[in-house]
N, C-alpha and C positions, 0 to 999 in steps of 0.2 A: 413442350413435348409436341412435336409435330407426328405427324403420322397417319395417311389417309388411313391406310389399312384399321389405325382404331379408329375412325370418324364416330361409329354408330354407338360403341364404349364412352366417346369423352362426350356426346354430347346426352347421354343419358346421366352420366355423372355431374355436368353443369348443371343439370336439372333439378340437382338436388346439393349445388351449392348456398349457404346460406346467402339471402340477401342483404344488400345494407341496411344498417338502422343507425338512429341519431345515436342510440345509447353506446355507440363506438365509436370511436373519434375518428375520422377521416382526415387526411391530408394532402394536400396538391403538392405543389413542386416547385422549384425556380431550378433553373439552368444557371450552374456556377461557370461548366467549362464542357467545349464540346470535345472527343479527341477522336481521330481516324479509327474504325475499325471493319478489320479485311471483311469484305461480302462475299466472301466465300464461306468464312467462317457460319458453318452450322450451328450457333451458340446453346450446348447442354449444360456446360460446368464454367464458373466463374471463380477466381480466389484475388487475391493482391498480396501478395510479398514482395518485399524487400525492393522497390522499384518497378515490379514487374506485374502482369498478369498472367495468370496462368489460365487457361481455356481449354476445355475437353468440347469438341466437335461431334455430330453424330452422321447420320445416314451413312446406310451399308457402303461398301467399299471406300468411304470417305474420309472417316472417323479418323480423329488426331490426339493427341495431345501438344500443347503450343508453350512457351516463354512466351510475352510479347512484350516489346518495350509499351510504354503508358505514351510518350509523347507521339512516337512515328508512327505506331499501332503496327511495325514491324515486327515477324515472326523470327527469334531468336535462337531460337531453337524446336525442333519439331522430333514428332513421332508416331510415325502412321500406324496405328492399330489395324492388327490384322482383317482381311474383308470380311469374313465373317462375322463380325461381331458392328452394335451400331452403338457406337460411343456414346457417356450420358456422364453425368456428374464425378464432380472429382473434387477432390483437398490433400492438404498437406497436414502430415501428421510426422514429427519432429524433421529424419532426415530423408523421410518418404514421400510418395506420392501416390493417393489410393484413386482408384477410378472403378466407374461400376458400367454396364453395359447392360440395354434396352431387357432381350426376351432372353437372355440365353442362361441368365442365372451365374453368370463367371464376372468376379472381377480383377481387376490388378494391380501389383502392386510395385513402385518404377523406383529407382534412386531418385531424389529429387534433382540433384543435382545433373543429373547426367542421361535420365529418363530412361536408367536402360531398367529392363522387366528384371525382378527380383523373383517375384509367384502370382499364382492367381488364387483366390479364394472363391467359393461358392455361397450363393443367398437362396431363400425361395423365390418366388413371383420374378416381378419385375424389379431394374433396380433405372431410377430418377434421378435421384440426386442425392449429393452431401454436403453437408458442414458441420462445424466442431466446437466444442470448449474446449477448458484446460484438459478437462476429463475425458470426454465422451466425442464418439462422432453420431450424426445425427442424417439419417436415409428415406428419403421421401420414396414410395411408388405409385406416385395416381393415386394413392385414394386417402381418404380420411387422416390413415394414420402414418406415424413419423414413429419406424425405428429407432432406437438407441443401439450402439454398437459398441463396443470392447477395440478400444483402438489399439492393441497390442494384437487379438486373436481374429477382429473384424465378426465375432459370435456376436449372433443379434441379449440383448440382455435386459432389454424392454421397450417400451412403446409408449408413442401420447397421444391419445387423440385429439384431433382440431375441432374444436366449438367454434359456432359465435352464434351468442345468442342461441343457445342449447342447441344449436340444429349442426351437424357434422359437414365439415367445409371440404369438398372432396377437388381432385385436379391438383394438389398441392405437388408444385414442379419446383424450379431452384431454388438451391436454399443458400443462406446465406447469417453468421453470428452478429449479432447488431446489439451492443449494449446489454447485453442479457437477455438478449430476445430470439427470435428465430423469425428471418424473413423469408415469406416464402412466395415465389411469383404464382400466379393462380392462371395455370394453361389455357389459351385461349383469351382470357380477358385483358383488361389492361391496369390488374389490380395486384397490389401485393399486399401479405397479410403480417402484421405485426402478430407473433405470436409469445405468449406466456408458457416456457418449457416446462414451469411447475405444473401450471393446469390446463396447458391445452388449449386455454381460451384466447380469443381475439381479441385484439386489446386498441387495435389500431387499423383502419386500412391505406394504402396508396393509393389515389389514384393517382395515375399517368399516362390519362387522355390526353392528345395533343402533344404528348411529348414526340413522335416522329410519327407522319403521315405514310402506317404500309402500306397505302393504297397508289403510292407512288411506286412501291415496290414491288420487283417483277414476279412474284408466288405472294399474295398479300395474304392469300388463305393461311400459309406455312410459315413465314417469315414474320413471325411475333415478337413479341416481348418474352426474352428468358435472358438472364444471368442479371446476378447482384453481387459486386465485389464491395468490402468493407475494408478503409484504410486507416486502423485504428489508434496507429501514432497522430494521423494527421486529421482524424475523425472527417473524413470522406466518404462521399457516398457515390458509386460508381454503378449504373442500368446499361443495361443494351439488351439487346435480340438478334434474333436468328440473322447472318446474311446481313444486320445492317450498317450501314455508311459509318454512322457513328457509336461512338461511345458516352454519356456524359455523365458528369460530376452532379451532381442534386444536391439541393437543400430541400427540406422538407419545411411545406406551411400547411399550418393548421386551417384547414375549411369550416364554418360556420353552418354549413349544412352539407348529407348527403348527394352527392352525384345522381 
């Protein structure tokens, strides 16, 4: 989640993110495979089906929703979301596609296949991000807690909060279903949280310092780490961020101590 306009919001809210501790398992990283991705792309939403990425974009007048092939990192399809609205998280849910958008409380819902708009639905607050089980979709806004959603009516139907280490882990941006978990990038840092959808708690963290230097990159303030795609036939693990060059494939290793 980029956003000057919140700077004073998100950095109050880091402030009361949980810290690391040993008694959570941390993880680094190996580089399986790197693949192009457009640097224009404002990266809010991540998914992986069937060969493809699918990517929801944000900033006002910008905002998209994308197809992208995985090898070219070629835009296969596209759909410019109206100016008004600043695009944020998206999934697929059978032959649909939901998207939610920053301040304005509206979201949408497309053919998958064909991206054209079907409806919009309404949420309170702000809407982050999504992802899903068989059952349920799952809605991040900035803070603490993680909606559960009714993926027929998109009615909120409960909620989890994020522990670790009893303390409330707030920033929680894209999300992503990992093995029965729930990954979620943590805005601003360069951490993602392994989370337990029964209890909330953190079970695990990423880091993914060193995985690509933004400071090479021309907004290094904005242009972070967000989006986590999962390729679950081929148990893949796919990161990137706002704007950058690349995409890449990960393996995850076990660290012997905290970052």
């Amino acid at each position: 989640m980029n956003r000057w306009l919140a700077s004073i919001f998100s950095f109050v809210a880091l402030a009361v993110v949980a810290p690391l501790h040993a008694a959570i398992p941390v993880y680094g990283f190996k580089v399986v495979r790197a693949y192009p991705h457009d640097t224009s792309a404002y990266t809010e939403g991540l998914f992986y089906l069937g060969g493809y990425f699918y990517e929801s974009t944000g900033e006002q007048g910008e905002s998209t929703v994308r197809k992208v092939d995985l090898k070219s990192g070629e835009t296969v399809k596209r759909y410019n979301v109206p100016s008004q609205y600043f695009g944020e998280g998206i999934i697929d849910w059978k032959d649909k596609l939901v998207q939610l958008t920053w301040q304005t409380g509206v979201g949408f819902v497309y053919d998958l296949a064909t991206f054209k708009l079907q409806r919009t639905f309404a949420y309170p607050g702000e809407g982050w991000a999504l992802t899903r089980d068989a059952h349920h979709l799952y809605m991040s806004d900035g803070s603490p807690v993680l909606r559960i959603l009714d993926p027929e009516t998109l009615a909120s139907t409960g909620s989890i909060m994020v522990t670790a280490d009893g303390a409330p882990v707030a920033s929680l941006n894209e999300l992503e279903w990992v093995k029965g978990e729930i990954y979620a990038n943590i805005w601003l840092t360069n951490r993602i949280a392994r989370i337990d959808p029964a209890s909330g708690h953190v079970v695990g963290w990423i880091d993914l310092s060193g995985l690509l230097d933004v400071n090479q990159l021309p907004d290094p303030g904005n242009d972070v780490l967000n989006g986590i795609a999962y390729d679950a036939s081929h148990d893949r693990l796919f990161v990137t961020g706002k704007r950058w060059p690349k995409l890449f494939e990960i393996k995850l290793v076990k660290k012997t101590a905290t970052p």
